[in-house]
C-alpha distance (Angstrom), angle and dihedral (degrees) to the residues before:
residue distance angle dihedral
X1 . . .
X2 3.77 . .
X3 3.42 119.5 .
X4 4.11 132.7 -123.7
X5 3.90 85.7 -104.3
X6 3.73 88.6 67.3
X7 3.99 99.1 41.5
X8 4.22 87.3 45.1
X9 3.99 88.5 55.3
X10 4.20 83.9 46.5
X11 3.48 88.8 53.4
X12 3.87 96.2 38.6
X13 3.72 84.9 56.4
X14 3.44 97.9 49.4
X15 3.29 98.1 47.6
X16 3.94 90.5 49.0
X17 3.57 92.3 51.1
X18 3.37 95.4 -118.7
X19 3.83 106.0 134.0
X20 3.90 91.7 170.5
X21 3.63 98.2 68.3
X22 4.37 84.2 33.8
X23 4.32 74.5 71.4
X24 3.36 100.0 35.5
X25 3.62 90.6 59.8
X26 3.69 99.2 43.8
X27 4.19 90.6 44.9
X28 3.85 81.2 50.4
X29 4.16 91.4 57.1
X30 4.08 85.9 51.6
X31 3.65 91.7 50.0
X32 3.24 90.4 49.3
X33 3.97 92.9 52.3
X34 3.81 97.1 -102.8
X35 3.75 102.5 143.5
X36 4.06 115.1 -143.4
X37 3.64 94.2 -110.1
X38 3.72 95.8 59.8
X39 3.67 92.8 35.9
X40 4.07 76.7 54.3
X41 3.73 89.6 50.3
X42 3.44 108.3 38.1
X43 4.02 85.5 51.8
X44 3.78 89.4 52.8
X45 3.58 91.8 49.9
X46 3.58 102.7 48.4
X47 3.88 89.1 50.1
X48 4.13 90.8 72.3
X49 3.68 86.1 42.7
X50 3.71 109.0 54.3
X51 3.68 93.3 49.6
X52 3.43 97.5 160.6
X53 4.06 94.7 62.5
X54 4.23 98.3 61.7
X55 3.61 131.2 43.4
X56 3.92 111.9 -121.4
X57 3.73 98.8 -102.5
X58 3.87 90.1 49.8
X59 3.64 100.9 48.8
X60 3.89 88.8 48.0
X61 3.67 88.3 50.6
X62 3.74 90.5 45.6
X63 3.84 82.7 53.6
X64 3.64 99.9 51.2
X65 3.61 95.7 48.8
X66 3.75 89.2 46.7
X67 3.36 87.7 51.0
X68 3.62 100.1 61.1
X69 3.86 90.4 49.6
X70 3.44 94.2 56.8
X71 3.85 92.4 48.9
X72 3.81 84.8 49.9
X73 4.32 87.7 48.3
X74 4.10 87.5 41.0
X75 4.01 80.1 55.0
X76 3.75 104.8 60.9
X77 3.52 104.2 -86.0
X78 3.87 96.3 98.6
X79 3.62 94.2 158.8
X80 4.08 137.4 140.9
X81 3.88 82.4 -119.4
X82 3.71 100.0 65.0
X83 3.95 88.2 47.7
X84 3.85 79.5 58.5
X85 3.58 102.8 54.5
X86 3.41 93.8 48.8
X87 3.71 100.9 47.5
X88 4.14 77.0 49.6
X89 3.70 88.9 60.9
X90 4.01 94.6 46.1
X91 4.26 81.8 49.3
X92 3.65 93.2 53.6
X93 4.25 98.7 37.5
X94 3.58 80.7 50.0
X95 4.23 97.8 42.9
């Protein structure tokens, strides 16, 4: 699973409004064999870990949105594109 250094450099991103490198970073997981659902999983892990990064009502927004990617991944549609949207959707909450 993808490490914290990955989801920091999402966040980083995101919260630099900088949604090219935001899919740079999540095309380089894939190339580097990380299937969406544990990029999915490792993000929704690391979000209960790194407490000190997100405010409360963020990270459990974060989570519910993650949430309903995963369920979407968990459906069938395991694809990079799913990842996408959702990290889109943590870009704009966040923007």
């Amino acid at each position: 699973k993808p490490n914290i250094y990955y989801m920091n450099k999402v966040l980083d991103g995101c919260y630099n409004k900088d949604f090219k490198s935001v899919i740079d970073i999540i095309m380089e997981m894939n190339n580097n064999s990380f299937s969406p659902n544990n990029i999915v999983q490792a993000f929704m892990k690391i979000l209960f870990e790194d407490r000190a990064r997100l405010n409360e009502e963020t990270r459990l927004k974060f989570y519910d949105i993650l949430s309903n990617v995963f369920i979407k991944i968990s459906d069938g549609s395991d694809t990079i594109l799913q990842v996408i949207g959702g990290i889109a959707k943590l870009y704009n909450y966040i923007n």
